[in-house]
C-alpha positions as CSV (number, residue, x, y, z in Angstrom):
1,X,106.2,48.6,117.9
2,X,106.7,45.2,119.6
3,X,110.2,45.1,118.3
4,X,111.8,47.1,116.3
5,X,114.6,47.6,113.6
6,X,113.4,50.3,111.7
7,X,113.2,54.2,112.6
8,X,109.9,54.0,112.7
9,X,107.4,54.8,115.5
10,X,104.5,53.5,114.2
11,X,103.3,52.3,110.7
12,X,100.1,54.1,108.7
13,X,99.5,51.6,106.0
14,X,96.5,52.3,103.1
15,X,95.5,49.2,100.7
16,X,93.7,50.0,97.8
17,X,92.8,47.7,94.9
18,X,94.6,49.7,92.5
19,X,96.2,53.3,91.6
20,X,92.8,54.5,89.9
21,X,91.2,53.5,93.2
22,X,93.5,55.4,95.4
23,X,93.0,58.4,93.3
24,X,89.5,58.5,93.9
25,X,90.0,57.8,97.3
26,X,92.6,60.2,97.8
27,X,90.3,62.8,95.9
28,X,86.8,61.8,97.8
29,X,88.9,62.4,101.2
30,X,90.2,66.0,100.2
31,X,87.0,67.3,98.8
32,X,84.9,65.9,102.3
33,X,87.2,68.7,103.9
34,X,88.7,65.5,106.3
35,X,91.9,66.1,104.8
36,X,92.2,69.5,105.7
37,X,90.3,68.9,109.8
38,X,93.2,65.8,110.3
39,X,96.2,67.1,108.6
40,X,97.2,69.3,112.1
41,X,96.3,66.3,114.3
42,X,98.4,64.0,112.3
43,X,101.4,66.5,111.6
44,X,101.6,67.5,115.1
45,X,102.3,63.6,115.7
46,X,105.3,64.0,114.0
47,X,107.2,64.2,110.8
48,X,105.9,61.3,108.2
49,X,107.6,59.3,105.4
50,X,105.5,58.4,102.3
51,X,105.8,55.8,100.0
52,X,104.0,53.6,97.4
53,X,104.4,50.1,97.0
54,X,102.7,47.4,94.1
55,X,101.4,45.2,97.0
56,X,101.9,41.2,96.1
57,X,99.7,39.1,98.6
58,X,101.6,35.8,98.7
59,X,99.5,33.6,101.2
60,X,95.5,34.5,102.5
61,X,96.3,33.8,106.2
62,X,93.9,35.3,108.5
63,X,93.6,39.2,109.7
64,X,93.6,40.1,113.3
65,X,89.6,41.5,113.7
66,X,90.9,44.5,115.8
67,X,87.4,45.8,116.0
68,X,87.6,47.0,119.4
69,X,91.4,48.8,118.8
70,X,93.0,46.5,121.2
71,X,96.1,45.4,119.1
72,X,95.3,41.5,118.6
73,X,97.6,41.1,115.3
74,X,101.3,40.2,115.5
75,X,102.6,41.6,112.2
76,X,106.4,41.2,110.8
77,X,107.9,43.6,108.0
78,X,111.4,43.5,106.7
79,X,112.8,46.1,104.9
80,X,115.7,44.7,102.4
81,X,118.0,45.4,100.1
82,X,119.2,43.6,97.6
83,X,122.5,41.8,97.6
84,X,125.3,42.1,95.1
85,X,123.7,42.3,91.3
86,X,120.3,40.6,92.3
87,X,117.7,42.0,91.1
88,X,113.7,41.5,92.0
89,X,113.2,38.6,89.7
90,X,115.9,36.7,92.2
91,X,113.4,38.5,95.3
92,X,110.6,36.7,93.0
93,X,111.9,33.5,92.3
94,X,112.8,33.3,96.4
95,X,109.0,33.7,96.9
96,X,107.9,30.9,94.8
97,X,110.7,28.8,96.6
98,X,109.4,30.2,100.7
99,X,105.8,28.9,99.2
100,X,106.9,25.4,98.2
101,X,108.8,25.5,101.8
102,X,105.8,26.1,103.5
103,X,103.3,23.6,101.6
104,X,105.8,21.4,102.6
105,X,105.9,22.4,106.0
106,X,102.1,21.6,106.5
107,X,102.1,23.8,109.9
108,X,98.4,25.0,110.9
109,X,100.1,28.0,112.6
110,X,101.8,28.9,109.3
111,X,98.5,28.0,107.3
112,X,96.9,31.9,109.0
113,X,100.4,33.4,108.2
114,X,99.4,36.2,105.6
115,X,102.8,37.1,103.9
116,X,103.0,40.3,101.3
117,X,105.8,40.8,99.0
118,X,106.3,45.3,98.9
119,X,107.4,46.4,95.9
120,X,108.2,50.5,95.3
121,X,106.5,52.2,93.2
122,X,107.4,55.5,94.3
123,X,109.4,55.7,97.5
124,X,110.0,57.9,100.5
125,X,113.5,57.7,102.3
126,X,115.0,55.2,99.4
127,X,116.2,53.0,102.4
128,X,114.6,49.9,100.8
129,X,114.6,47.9,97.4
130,X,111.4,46.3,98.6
131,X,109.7,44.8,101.3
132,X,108.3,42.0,103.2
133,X,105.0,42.2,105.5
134,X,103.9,39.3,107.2
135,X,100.8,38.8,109.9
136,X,99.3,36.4,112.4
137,X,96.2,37.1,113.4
138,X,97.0,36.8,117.5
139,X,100.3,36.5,119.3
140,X,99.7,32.8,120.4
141,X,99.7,32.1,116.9
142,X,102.7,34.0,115.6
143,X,104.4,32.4,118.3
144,X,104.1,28.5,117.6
145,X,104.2,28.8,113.6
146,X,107.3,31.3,114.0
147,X,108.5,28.6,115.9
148,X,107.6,26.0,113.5
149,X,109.1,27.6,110.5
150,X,112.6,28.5,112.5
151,X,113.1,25.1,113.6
152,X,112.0,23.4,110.4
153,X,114.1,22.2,107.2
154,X,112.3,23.9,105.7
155,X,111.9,27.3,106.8
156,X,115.7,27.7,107.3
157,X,115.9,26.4,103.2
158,X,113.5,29.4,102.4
159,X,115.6,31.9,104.5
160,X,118.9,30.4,103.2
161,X,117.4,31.3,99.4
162,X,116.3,34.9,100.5
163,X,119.7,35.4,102.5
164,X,121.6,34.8,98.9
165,X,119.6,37.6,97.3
166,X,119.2,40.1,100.4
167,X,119.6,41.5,103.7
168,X,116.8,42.6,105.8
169,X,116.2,44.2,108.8
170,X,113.1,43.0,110.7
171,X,110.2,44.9,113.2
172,X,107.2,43.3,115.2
173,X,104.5,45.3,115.8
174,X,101.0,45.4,116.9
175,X,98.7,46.0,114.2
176,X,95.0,46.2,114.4
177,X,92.4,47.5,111.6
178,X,90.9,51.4,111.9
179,X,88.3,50.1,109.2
180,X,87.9,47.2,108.3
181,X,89.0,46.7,104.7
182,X,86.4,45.3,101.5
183,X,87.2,42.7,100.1
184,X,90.0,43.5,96.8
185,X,89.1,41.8,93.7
């Protein structure tokens, strides 16, 4: 953590393409008998919530290359709740609108922002309808297109449009890749 509102020490996060990949994943891991070598190590760091999320990649943006483990990624998640009787399509439709904001915006900075839309699948403390991950791929960056979007028109229009529909609460971290990911179809 950078900065955090969340309960959260640290974040472990696993992409796969889809649920029949993760299976096999999941199954490949347990049966090399790493499962059952890291499962002490990782439970002695501490008690772990699990959850599953459809994963909705919004913008590219660029990845921090964290090759040598030296956190070089600012990344952003929100955790939010929806607000009176919205629903995800509103969540959905506020999406579409941030995009249009940020086309507009025509900020380089904002052009390697990578923003994901989290939605459960199956969850783990139930503290969230869904969620928002965003990333720059260094700190100098996340610093001039955050300031970009929160001083622009247009920015503040995209967070007036989510505010209507929900209310967040918002970490910074470090991030950096363990292995690097392939490329998902």
């Amino acid at each position: 953590p950078f900065r955090q509102a969340t309960g959260y020490d640290y974040i472990w996060g696993i992409v796969n393409s889809d649920l029949e990949a993760m299976a096999a994943g999941t199954k490949s891991y347990v049966e090399s008998g790493n499962a059952a070598a890291m499962a002490p190590r990782f439970a002695s760091l501490g008690p772990c919530d699990s959850s599953v999320v459809f994963f909705d990649q919004l913008t590219q943006g660029e990845m921090g290359s964290g090759e040598d483990r030296i956190p070089d990624a600012a990344v952003e998640t929100f955790s939010c709740n929806f607000r009176g009787d919205a629903g995800m399509e509103d969540v959905e439709d506020a999406s579409e609108y941030w995009l249009e904001q940020i086309e507009r915006l025509d900020s380089p900075d904002m052009a390697k922002y990578r923003a994901s839309l989290l939605m459960p699948f199956r969850g783990g403390t139930g503290a969230a309808d869904f969620g928002w991950v965003g990333n720059y791929p260094d700190w100098a960056t996340f610093a001039r297109g955050s300031m970009a979007y929160v001083e622009s028109k247009e920015g503040q229009a995209a967070d007036s449009r989510f505010d209507r529909v929900s209310r967040c609460q918002s970490a910074l971290w470090n991030g950096y890749w363990v292995v690097e990911p392939q490329q998902l179809p």
